[in-house]
MIMARRO-365446 format. One record per residue (C-alpha): residue in one letter; z, y negated, x. Coordinates in steps of 0.2 Angstrom, whole numbers. Example, Ala and Ser with C-alpha at 12.3 -4.5 7.8 and 13.67 -1.06 7.14 Angstrom:
aa = a&Z = 39&Y = 22&X = 62
aa = s&Z = 36&Y = 5&X = 68
END
This chain:
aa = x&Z = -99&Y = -100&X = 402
aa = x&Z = -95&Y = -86&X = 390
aa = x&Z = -94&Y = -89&X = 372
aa = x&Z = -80&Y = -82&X = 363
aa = x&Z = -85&Y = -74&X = 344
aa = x&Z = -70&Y = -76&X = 333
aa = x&Z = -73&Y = -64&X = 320
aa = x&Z = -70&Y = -76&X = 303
aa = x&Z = -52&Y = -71&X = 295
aa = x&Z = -56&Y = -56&X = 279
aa = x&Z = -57&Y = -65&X = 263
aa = x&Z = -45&Y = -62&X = 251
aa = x&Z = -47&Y = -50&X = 236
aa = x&Z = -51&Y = -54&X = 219
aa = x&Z = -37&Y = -51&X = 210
aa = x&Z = -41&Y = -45&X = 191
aa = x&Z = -36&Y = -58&X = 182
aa = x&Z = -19&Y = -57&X = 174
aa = x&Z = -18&Y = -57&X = 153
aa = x&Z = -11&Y = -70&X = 145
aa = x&Z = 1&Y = -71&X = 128
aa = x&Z = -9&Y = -75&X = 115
aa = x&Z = -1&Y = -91&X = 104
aa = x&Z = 17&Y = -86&X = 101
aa = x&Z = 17&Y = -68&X = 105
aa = x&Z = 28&Y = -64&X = 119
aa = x&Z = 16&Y = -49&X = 128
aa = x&Z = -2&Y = -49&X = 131
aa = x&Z = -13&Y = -39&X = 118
aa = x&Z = -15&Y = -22&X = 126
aa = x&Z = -28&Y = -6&X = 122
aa = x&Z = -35&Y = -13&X = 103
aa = x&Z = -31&Y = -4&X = 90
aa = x&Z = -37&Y = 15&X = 85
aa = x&Z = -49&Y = 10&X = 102
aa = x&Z = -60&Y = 24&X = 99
aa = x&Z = -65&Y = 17&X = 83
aa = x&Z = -61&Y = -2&X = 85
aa = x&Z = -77&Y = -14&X = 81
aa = x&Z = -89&Y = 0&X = 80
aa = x&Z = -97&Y = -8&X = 62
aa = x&Z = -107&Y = -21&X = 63
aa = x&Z = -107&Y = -34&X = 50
aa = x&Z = -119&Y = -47&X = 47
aa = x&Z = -120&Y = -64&X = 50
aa = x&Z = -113&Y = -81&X = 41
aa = x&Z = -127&Y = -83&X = 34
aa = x&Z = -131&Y = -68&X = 25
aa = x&Z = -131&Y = -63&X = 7
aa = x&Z = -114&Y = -58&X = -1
aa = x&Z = -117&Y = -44&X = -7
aa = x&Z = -125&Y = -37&X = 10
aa = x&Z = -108&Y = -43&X = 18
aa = x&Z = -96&Y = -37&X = 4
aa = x&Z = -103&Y = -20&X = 8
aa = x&Z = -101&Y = -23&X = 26
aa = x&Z = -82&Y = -25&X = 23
aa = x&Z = -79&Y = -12&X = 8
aa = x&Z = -71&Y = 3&X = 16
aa = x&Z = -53&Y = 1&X = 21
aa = x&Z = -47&Y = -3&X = 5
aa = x&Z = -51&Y = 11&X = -3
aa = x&Z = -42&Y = 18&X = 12
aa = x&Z = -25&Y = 7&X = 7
aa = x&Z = -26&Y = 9&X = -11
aa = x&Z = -27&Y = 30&X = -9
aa = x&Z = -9&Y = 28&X = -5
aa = x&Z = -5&Y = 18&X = -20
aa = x&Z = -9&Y = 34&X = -32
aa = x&Z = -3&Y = 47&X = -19
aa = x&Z = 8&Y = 61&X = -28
aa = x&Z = 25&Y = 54&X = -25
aa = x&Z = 17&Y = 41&X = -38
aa = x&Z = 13&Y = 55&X = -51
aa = x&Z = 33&Y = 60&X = -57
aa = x&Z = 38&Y = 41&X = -60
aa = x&Z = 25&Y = 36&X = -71
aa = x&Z = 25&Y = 53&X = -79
aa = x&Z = 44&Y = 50&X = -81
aa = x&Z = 41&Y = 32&X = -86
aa = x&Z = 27&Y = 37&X = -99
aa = x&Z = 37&Y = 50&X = -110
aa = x&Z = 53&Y = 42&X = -112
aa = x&Z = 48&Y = 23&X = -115
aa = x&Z = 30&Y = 25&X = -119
aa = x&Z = 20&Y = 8&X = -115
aa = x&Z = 34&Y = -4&X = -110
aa = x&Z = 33&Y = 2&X = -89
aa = x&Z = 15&Y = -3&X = -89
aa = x&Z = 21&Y = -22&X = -84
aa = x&Z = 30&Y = -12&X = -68
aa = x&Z = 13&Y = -7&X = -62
aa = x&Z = 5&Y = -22&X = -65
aa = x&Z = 20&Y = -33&X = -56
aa = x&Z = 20&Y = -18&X = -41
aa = x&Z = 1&Y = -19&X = -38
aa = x&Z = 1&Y = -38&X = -40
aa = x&Z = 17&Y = -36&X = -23
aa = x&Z = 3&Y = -24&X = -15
aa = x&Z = -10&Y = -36&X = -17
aa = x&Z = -3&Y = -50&X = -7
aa = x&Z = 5&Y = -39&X = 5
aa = x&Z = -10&Y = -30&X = 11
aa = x&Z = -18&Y = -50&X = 12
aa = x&Z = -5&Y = -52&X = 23
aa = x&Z = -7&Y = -37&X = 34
aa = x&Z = -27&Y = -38&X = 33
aa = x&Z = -23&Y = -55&X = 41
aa = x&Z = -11&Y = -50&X = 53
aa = x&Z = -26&Y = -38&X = 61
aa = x&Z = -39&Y = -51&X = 60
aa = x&Z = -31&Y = -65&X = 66
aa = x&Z = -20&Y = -59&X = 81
aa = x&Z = -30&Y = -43&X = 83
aa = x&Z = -16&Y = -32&X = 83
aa = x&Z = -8&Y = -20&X = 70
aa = x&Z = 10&Y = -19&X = 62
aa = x&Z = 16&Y = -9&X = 74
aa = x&Z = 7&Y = -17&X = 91
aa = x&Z = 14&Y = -34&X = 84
aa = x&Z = 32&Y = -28&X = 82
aa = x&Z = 34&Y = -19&X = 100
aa = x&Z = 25&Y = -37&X = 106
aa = x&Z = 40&Y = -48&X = 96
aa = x&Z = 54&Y = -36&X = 97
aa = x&Z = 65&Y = -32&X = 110
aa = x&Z = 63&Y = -14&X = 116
aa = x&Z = 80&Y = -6&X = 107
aa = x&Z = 73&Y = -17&X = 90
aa = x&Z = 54&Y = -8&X = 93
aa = x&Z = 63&Y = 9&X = 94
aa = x&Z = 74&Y = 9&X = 80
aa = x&Z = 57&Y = 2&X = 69
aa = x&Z = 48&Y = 17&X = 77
aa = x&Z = 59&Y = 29&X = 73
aa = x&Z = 63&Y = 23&X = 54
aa = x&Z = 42&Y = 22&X = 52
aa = x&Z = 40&Y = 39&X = 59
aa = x&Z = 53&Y = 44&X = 46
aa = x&Z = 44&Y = 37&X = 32
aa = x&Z = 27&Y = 43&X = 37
aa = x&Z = 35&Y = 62&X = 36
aa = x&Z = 41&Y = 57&X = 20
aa = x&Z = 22&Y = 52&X = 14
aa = x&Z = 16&Y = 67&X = 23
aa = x&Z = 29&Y = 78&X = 14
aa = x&Z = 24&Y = 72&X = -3
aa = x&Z = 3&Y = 77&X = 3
aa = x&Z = 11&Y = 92&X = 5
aa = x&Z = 20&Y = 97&X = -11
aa = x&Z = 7&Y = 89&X = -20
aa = x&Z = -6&Y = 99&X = -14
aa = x&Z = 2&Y = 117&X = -15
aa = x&Z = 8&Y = 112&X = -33
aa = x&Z = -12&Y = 108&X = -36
aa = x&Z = -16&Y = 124&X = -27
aa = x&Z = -4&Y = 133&X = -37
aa = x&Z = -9&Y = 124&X = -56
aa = x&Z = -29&Y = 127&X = -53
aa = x&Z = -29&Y = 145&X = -42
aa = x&Z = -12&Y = 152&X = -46
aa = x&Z = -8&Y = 152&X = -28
aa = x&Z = 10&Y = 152&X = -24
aa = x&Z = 19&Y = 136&X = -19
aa = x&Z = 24&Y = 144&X = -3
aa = x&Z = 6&Y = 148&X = 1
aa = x&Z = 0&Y = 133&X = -3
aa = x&Z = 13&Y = 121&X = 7
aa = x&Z = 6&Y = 135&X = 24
aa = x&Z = -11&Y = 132&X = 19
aa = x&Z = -11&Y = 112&X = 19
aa = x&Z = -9&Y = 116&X = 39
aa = x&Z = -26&Y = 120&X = 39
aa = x&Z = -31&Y = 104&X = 32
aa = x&Z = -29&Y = 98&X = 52
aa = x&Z = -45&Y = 104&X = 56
aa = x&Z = -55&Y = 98&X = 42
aa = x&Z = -48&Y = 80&X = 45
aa = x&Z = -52&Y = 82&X = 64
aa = x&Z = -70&Y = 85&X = 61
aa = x&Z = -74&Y = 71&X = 49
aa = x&Z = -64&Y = 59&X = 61
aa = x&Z = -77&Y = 64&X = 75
aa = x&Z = -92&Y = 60&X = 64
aa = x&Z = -86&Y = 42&X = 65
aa = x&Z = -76&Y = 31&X = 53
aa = x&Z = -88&Y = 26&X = 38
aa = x&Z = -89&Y = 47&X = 36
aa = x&Z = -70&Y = 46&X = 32
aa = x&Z = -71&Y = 29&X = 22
aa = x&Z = -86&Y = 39&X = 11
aa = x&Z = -74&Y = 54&X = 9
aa = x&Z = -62&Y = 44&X = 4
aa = x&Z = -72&Y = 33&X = -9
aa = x&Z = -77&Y = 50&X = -17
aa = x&Z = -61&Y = 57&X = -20
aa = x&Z = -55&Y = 41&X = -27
aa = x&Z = -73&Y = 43&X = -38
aa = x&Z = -65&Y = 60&X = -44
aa = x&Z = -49&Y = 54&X = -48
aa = x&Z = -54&Y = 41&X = -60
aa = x&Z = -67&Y = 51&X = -66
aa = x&Z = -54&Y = 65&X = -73
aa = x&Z = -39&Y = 50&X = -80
aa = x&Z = -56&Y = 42&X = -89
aa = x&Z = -57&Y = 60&X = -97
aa = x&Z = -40&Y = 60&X = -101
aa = x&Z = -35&Y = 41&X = -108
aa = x&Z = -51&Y = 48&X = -120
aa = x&Z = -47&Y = 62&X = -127
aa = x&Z = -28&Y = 56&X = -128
aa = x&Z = -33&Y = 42&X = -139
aa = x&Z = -20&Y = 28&X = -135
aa = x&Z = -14&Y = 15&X = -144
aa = x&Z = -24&Y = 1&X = -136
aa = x&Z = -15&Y = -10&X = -143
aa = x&Z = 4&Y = -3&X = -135
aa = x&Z = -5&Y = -2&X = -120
aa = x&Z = -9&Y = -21&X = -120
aa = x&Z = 8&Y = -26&X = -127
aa = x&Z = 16&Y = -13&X = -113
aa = x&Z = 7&Y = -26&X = -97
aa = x&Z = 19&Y = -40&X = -107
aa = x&Z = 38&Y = -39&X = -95
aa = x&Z = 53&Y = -34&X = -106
aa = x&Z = 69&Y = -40&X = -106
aa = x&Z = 75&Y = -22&X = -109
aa = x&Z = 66&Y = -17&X = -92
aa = x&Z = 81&Y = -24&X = -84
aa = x&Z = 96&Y = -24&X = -97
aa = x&Z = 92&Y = -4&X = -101
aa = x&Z = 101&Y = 4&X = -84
aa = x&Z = 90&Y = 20&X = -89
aa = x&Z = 74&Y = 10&X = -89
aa = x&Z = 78&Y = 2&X = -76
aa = x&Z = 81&Y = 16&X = -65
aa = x&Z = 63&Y = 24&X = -67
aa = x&Z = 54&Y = 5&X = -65
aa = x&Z = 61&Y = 2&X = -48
aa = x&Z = 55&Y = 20&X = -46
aa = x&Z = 40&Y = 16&X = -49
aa = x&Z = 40&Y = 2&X = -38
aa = x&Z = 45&Y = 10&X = -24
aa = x&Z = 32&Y = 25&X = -24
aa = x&Z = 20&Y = 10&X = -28
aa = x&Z = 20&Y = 1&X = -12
aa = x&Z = 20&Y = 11&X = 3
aa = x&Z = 26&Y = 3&X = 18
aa = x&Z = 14&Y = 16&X = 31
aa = x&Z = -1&Y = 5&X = 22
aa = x&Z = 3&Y = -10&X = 30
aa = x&Z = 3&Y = -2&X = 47
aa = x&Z = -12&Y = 5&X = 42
aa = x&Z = -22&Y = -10&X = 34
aa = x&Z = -16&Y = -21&X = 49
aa = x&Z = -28&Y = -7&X = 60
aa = x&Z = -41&Y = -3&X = 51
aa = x&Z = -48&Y = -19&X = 47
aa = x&Z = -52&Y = -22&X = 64
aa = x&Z = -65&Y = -8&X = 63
aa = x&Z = -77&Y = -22&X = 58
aa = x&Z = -89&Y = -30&X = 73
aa = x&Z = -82&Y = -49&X = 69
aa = x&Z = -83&Y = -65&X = 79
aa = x&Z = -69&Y = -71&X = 87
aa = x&Z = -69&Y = -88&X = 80
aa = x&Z = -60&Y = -98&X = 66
aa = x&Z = -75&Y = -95&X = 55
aa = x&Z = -78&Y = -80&X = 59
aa = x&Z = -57&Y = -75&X = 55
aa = x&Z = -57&Y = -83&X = 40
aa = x&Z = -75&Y = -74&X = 33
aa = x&Z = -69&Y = -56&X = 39
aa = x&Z = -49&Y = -62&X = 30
aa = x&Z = -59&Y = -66&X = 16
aa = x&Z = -69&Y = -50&X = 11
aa = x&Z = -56&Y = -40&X = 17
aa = x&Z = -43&Y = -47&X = 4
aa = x&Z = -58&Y = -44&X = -11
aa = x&Z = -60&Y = -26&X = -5
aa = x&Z = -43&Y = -24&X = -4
aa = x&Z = -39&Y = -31&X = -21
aa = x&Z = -52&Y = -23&X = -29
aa = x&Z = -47&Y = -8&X = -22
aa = x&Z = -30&Y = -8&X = -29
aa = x&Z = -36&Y = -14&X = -46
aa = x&Z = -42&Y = 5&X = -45
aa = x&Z = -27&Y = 11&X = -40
aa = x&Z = -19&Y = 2&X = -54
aa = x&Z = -30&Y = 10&X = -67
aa = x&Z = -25&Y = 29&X = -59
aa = x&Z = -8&Y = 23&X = -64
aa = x&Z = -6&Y = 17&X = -77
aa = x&Z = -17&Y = 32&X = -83
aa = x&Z = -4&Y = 43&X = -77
aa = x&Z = 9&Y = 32&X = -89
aa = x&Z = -2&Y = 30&X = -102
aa = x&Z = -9&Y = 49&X = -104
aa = x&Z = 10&Y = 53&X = -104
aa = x&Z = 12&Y = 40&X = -116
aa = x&Z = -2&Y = 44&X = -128
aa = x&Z = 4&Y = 65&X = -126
aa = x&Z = 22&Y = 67&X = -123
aa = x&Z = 31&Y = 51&X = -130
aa = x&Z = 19&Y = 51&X = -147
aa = x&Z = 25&Y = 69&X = -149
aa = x&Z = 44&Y = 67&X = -146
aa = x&Z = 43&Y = 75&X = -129
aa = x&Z = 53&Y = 62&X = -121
aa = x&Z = 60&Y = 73&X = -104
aa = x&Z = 42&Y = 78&X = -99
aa = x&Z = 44&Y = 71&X = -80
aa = x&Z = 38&Y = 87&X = -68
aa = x&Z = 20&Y = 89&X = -65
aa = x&Z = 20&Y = 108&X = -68
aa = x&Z = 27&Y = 104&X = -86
aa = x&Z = 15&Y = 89&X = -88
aa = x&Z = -1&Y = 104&X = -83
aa = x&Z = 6&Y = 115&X = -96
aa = x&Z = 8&Y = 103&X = -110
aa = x&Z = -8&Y = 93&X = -109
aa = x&Z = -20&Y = 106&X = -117
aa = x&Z = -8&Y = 114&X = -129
aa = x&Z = -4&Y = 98&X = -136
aa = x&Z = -18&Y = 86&X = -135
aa = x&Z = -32&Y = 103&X = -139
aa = x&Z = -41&Y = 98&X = -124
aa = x&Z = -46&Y = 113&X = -114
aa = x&Z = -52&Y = 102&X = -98
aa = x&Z = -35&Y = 92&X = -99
aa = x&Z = -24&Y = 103&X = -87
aa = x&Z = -38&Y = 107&X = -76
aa = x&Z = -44&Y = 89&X = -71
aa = x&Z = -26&Y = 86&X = -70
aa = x&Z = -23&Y = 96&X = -60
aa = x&Z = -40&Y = 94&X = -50
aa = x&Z = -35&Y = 73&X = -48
aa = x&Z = -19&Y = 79&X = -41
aa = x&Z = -27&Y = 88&X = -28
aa = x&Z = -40&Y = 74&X = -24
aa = x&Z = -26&Y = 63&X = -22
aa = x&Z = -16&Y = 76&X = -11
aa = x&Z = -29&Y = 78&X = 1
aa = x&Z = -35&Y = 58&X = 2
aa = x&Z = -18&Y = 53&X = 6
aa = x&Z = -19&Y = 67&X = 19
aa = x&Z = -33&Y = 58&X = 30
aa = x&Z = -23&Y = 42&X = 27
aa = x&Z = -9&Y = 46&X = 33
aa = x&Z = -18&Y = 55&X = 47
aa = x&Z = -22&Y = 36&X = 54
aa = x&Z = -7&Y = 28&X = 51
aa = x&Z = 5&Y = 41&X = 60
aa = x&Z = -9&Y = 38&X = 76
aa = x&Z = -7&Y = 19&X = 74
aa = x&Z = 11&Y = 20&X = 72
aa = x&Z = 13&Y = 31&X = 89
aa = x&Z = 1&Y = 20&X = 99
aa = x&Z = 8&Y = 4&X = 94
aa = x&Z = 25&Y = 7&X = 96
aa = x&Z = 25&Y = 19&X = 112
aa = x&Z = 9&Y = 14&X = 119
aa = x&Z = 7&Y = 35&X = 120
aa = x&Z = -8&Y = 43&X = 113
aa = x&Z = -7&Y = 61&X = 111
aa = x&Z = -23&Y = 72&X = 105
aa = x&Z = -28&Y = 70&X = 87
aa = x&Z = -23&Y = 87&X = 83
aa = x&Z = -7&Y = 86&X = 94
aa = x&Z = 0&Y = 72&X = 83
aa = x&Z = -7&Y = 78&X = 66
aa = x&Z = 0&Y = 97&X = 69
aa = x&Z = 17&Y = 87&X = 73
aa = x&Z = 17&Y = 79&X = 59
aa = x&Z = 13&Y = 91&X = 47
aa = x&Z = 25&Y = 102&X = 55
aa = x&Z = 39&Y = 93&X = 51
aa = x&Z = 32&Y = 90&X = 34
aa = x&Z = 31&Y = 108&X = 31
aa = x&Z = 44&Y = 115&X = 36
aa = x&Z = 58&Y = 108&X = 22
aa = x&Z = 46&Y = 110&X = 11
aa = x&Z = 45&Y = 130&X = 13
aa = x&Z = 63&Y = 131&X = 14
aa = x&Z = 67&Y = 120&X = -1
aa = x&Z = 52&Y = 130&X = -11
aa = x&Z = 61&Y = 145&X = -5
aa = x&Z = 79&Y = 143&X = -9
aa = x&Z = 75&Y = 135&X = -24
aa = x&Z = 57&Y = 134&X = -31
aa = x&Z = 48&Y = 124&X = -40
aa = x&Z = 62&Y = 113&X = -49
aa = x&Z = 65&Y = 110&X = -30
aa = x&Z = 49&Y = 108&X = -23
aa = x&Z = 48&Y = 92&X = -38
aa = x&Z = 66&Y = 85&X = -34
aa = x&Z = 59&Y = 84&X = -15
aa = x&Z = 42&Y = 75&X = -21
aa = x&Z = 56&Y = 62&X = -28
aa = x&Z = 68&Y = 63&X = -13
aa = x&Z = 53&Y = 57&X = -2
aa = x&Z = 48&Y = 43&X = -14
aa = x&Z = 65&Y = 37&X = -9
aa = x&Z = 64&Y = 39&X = 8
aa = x&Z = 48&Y = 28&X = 9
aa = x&Z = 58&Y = 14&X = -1
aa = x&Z = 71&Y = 12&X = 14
aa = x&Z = 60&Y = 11&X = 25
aa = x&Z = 48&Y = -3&X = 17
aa = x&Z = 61&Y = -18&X = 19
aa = x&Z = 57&Y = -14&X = 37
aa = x&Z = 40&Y = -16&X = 35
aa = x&Z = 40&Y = -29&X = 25
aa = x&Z = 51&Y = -43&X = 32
aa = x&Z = 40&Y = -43&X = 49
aa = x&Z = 24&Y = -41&X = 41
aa = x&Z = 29&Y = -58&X = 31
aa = x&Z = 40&Y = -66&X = 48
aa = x&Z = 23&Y = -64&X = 59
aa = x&Z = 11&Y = -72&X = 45
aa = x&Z = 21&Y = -85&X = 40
aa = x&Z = 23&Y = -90&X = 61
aa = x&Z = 11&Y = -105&X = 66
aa = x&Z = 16&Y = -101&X = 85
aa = x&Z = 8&Y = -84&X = 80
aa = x&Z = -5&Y = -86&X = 67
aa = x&Z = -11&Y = -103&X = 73
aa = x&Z = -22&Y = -111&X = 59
aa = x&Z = -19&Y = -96&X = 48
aa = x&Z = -3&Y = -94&X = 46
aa = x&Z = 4&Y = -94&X = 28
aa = x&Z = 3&Y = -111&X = 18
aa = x&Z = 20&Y = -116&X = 9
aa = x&Z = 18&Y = -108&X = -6
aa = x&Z = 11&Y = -91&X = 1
aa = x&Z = 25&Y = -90&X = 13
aa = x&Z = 38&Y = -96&X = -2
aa = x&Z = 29&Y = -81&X = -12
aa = x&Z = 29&Y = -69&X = -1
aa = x&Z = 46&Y = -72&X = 4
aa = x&Z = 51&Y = -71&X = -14
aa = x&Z = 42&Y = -53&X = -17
aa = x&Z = 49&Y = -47&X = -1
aa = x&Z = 68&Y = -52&X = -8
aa = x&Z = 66&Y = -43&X = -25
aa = x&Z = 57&Y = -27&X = -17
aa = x&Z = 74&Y = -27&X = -6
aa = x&Z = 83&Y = -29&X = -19
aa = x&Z = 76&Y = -17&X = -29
aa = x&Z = 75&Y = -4&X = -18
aa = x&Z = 93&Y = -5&X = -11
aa = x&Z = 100&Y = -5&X = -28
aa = x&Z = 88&Y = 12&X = -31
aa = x&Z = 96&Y = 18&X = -14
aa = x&Z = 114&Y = 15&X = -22
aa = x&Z = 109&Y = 24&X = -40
aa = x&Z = 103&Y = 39&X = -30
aa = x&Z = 116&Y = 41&X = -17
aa = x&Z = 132&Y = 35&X = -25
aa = x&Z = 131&Y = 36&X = -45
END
């Protein structure tokens, strides 16, 4: 009798398994943020010293606070220091104190959901929604980029002589030095960027010193006026200076870089790497302050004493510092800060328009693809501005882009605060009561502000 073999039915494939939504978000978290660099430091464990886990953690805000004292920051407390002296000082305080508790918020945001700004919008938002939050942020990083750009070449042209249009062609170059450090891995960049924030301070140090304030205006100036708000004029340059203080490409750019760090993915875990991110972040913009409410103060201590109440251009501000305060390295580290501070907000921005893309579209492009894009379209109305009209038009464009970043930070702002302040998102983390009522309340008056600065510039 023959025995029949049934060959036994082929087992079915292992299918890969399929990802889940996280908590509240609607979409699965996809490639992690800047992947080439993503958890590539190592931090150390629970149980270690502070310090040796504060230093672990001290990088990216350096990197955040860099665009708190980019050069769209330089006119408005130039402007704000000759014509009222000390009183705008409470404007930088109050705008830092906004930064502070937004970049908490956007450090979170990374830590928790392991996602960036721009990740978690194109996750919530319907695709329509995603786009038009794209296309604004794209804006507003070409704004930022625009401003590196002037800045620089005016630098260029205070400390070599070189022409502004010369100077805008040659920030192109800067591509490649940005590409190189990138390769070398990301505490090389974070290291750059700590020693041109260590130059920057070091040149406003010289000059708060040899401008011999009134310490005791300065002081008085950290106290809010009434007249801040009642005095249209005065009011015009404070929400100026708010807007070119917080820079709406940062919180993209914190939300990303934070998860740099090797952490572990659990509650404790979280809430150690939420915690020393918010100190080096806060510490960080305490720097960032100091940059500038130099900048106000060293006009204060110059112009204002002196009667020189319309001093509000940089190129005026270089030519006057040494004649008037008889110190022959005041216009040069001026104008050697200013450079510093073009060229750090450079690699910054660098990152943030490469988040920005990824998150959003999901398209990565070649690092020198995307940076030669945008500081192509940087360039471009720069030279022709510079041309037509030179440099009275190259510092009216430094204060068009300020402007520009203030529209778009409302749109960076409101979801920053709407994803924290979720519990279906967040989970445990999610903002308490009188976080979210805060940050509610500081996204309102930024709003607010800025919308009433859109309205002065366009329609008065």
């Amino acid at each position: 009798m023959e025995t029949l073999l049934v060959s036994p039915a082929p087992l079915p494939e292992k299918e890969a398994p399929v990802p889940v939504p996280e908590l509240g978000w609607r979409q699965p978290r996809h490639a992690p943020s800047l992947r080439e660099v993503f958890g590539t430091i190592k931090v150390p464990p629970a149980s270690a010293s502070f310090w040796r886990k504060m230093l672990a953690f001290w990088g990216p805000g350096l990197m955040v606070a860099v665009g708190y004292m980019d050069p769209g920051n330089w006119a408005t407390d130039l402007a704000g220091g000759s014509r009222y002296g000390y009183t705008l000082l409470s404007v930088i305080l109050v705008s830092n104190l906004f930064a502070m508790l937004l970049q908490h918020l956007a450090a979170k945001l990374g830590i928790v959901s392991g996602r960036d700004l721009a990740q978690a919008c194109r996750d919530h938002y319907s695709k329509p929604v995603s786009m038009v939050l794209w296309v604004l942020c794209e804006v507003a990083i070409a704004a930022c980029d625009l401003a590196e750009v002037i800045g620089s070449a005016i630098a260029l042209n205070l400390l070599f002589g070189l022409p502004l249009t010369w100077g805008v062609v040659l920030t192109v170059l800067d591509v490649l030095v940005v590409l190189y450090f990138q390769n070398k891995g990301f505490r090389v960049i974070e290291s750059i960027v700590a020693g041109l924030i260590v130059i920057i301070f070091g040149c406003f140090v010289y000059e708060i010193i040899v401008s011999h304030p009134d310490y005791f205006a300065m002081l008085g100036g950290l106290v809010p006026r009434p007249e801040v708000v009642t005095n249209p004029q005065m009011l015009y340059i404070a929400i100026g200076i708010l807007g070119a203080t917080v820079m709406p490409h940062n919180l993209y750019l914190h939300s990303s870089i934070v998860q740099t760090r090797q952490i572990e993915q659990t509650e404790p875990g979280k809430r150690m790497a939420i915690k020393f991110a918010t100190i080096d972040s806060t510490v960080a913009l305490f720097l960032a302050f100091f940059v500038n409410a130099a900048i106000l103060v060293t006009a204060a201590a110059t112009f204002h004493k002196t009667g020189m109440y319309n001093v509000a251009d940089i190129n005026d501000a270089h030519k006057l510092l040494t004649p008037v305060l008889g110190a022959g390295l005041a216009s040069m580290l001026f104008a050697v800060a200013l450079l510093a501070a073009g060229q750090n907000s450079t690699l910054t921005g660098t990152l943030a328009g490469q988040i920005v893309m990824e998150g959003f579209l999901h398209i990565r492009l070649k690092p020198w693809i995307r940076r030669l894009l945008t500081r192509s379209i940087a360039v471009v109305p720069a030279l022709i501005v510079i041309l037509l009209y030179g440099e009275k038009g190259a510092g009216e464009l430094l204060v068009l882009s300020q402007v520009i970043l203030s529209f778009q930070l409302s749109f960076a702002v409101v979801p920053l605060v709407l994803f924290t302040s979720s519990r279906a998102k967040m989970g445990v983390f999610a903002n308490g009561p009188v976080v979210k009522t805060i940050a509610w309340l500081v996204s309102g008056v930024i709003i607010g502000l800025n919308v009433y600065l859109l309205f002065q510039t366009f329609f008065k």
